[in-house]
Every structure is written in structure tokens, then in C-alpha cells.
C-alpha positions as CSV (number, residue, x, y, z in Angstrom):
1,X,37.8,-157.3,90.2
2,X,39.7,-157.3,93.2
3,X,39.9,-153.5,93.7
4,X,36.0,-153.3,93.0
5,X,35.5,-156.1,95.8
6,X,38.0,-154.2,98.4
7,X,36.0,-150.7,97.6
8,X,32.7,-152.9,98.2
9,X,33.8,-154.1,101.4
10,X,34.9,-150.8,103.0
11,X,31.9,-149.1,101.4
12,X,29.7,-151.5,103.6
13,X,31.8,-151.4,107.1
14,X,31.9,-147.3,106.6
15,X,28.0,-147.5,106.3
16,X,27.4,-150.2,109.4
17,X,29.7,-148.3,111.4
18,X,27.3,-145.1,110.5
19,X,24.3,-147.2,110.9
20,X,25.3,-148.5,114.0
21,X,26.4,-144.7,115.3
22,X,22.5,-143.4,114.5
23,X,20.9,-146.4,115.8
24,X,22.3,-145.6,119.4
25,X,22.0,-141.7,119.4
26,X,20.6,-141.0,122.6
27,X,16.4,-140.3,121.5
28,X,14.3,-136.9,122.5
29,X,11.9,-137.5,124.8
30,X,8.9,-136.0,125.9
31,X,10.7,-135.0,129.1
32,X,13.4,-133.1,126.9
33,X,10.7,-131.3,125.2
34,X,10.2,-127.0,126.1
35,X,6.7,-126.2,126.8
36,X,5.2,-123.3,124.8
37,X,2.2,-123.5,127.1
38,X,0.6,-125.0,130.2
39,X,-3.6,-125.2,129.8
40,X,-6.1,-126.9,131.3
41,X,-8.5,-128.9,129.2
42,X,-11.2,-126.3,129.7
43,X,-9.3,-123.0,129.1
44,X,-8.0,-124.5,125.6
45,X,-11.5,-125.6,124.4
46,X,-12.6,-122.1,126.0
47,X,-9.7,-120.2,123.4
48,X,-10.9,-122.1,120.1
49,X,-14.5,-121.0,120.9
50,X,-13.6,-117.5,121.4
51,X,-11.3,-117.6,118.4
52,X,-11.6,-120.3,115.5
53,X,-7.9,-119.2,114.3
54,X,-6.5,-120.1,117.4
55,X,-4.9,-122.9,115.6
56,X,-2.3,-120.8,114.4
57,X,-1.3,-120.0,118.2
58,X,-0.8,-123.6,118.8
59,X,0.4,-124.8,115.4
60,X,3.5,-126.9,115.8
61,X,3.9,-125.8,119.2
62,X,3.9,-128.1,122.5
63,X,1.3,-127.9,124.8
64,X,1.0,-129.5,128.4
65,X,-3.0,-129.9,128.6
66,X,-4.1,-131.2,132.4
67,X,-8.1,-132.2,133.0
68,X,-10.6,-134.6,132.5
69,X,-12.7,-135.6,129.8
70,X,-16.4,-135.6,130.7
71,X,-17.7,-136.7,127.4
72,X,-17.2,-136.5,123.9
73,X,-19.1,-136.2,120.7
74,X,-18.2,-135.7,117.0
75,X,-20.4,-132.5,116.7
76,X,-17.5,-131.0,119.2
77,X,-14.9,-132.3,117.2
78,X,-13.2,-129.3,115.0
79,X,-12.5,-130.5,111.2
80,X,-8.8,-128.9,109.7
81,X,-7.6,-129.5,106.1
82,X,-3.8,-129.0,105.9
């Protein structure tokens, strides 16, 4: 019983010491991040017009968009399934 309680207790200080190790990793941020692509607003919406399968360009990839929203409207809004 006393072995089992010993291997209990150094079971739960190895796994707080990992814990604790992961919880202050130093976090990505968006500032760490490559840039696949730099866009305005208009030339992106102007790329999916011109070519629906555009998305796979962009898939998973990180864009730096800069503009201004006019307006918006659901029509305009295109619908993916994944």
C-alpha cells in the first residue's frame, strides 16, 4: 500500500511539473505568423469572382487583407461545406 501511494505521488508531481512546463510555453502570435499573401479587400473579392476554386489558393494559408467594408449582404456571402 505504501509503494502504490509513493508511485501515486511521484506520478502526480511528474505530471504538475509537465503541466506547469506547457502552461508557460511562450504562445504564437499573430505577429510570429509568415504571410502567404498581402490583398486588399477588393482584389480578394475580385479573385473569387474570376475563379470560384480560388479557395484552394487560400486554404489554410494566412492572408493579411487591408480595406474597408462598404456594406454587406448575405446574397454576397459564399456558402462552403468542408
Amino acid at each position: 500500500m505504501k509503494k502504490i501511494l509513493i508511485l501515486l505521488l511521484v506520478v502526480l508531481v511528474i505530471g504538475g511539473a509537465i503541466g506547469l512546463y506547457l502552461y508557460n510555453m511562450p504562445h504564437k502570435t499573430a505577429a510570429d505568423v509568415e504571410v502567404f499573401e498581402e490583398l486588399t479587400s477588393h482584389d480578394l473579392y475580385q479573385k473569387f469572382v474570376k475563379d470560384p476554386n480560388a479557395v484552394q489558393t487560400y486554404l489554410n494559408k494566412n492572408l493579411k487583407i487591408t480595406g474597408n467594408v462598404d456594406s454587406f449582404s448575405a446574397d454576397s456571402v459564399a456558402r462552403w461545406t468542408l
